[in-house]
C-alpha positions in Angstrom: 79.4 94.6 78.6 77.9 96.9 81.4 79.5 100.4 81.7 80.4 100.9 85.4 80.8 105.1 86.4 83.1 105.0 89.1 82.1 108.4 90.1 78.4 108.0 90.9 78.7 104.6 93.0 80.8 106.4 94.9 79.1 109.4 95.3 76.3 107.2 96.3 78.0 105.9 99.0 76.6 105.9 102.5 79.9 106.7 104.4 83.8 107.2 103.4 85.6 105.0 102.9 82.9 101.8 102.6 83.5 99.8 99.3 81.3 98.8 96.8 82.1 96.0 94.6 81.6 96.5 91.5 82.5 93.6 89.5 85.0 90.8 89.3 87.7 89.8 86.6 89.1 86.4 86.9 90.4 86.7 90.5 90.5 89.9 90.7 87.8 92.2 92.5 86.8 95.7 91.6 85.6 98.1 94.7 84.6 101.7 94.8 84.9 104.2 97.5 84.6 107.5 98.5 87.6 109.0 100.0 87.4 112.3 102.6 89.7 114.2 104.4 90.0 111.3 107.2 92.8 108.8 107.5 92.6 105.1 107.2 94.8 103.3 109.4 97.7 100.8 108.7 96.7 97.4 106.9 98.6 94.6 105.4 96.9 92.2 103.2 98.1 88.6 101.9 97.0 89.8 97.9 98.2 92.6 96.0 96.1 95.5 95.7 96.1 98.2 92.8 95.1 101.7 94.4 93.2 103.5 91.2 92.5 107.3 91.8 89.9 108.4 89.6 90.1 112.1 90.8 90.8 113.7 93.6 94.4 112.4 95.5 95.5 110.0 97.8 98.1 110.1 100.1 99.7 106.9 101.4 102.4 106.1 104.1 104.2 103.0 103.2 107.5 102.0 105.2 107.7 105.6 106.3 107.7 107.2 103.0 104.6 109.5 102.1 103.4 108.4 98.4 100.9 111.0 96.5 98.7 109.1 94.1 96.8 111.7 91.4 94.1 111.3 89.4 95.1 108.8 86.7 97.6 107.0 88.3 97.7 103.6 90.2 99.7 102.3 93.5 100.3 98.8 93.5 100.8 97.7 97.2 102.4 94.6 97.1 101.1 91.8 99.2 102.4 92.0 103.1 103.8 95.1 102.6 101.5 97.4 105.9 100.0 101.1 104.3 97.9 103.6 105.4 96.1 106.6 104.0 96.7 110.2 105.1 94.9 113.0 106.1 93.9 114.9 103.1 93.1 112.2 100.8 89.2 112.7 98.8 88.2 112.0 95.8 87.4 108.5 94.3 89.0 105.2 94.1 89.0 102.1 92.7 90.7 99.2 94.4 91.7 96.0 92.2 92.4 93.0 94.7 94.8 90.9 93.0 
């Protein structure tokens, strides 16, 4: 078993909001990135996709509601279902493609 720190690839990062993937489980990919105060526009994927802040917040629009993710706690955005990230997000996050 490798021990992954979530926290360092990221910090390591070149740029915001570039992924890193980190590993695979079955299907399912494992990506790091770096969040900063920028916004990420709308996307819609055909997977779902677990949104994992490690610290910091994230702060998603998603049918025109605002969702605030903390530290700890996971968004699962279903596939087809557009989202974007707000101003104000930073800290680290882990994305699970399902």
């Amino acid at each position: 078993m490798a021990l992954v720190d979530f926290e360092s690839l990221a910090a390591d990062l070149p740029t915001a909001w570039t992924s890193f993937v980190t590993g695979q489980v079955g299907p399912a990919r494992i990506k790091v990135i770096r969040m900063d105060d920028q916004a990420y526009e709308e996307e819609t994927h055909d997977y779902n996709e677990g949104l994992l802040v490690i610290n910091g917040k994230m702060m998603l629009q998603v049918r025109g509601e605002e969702v605030v993710v903390s530290a700890g706690q996971m968004y699962l955005a279903i596939a087809g279902v557009p989202h974007s990230v707000l101003p104000g997000s930073y800290g680290t996050l882990v994305i699970i493609d399902m």
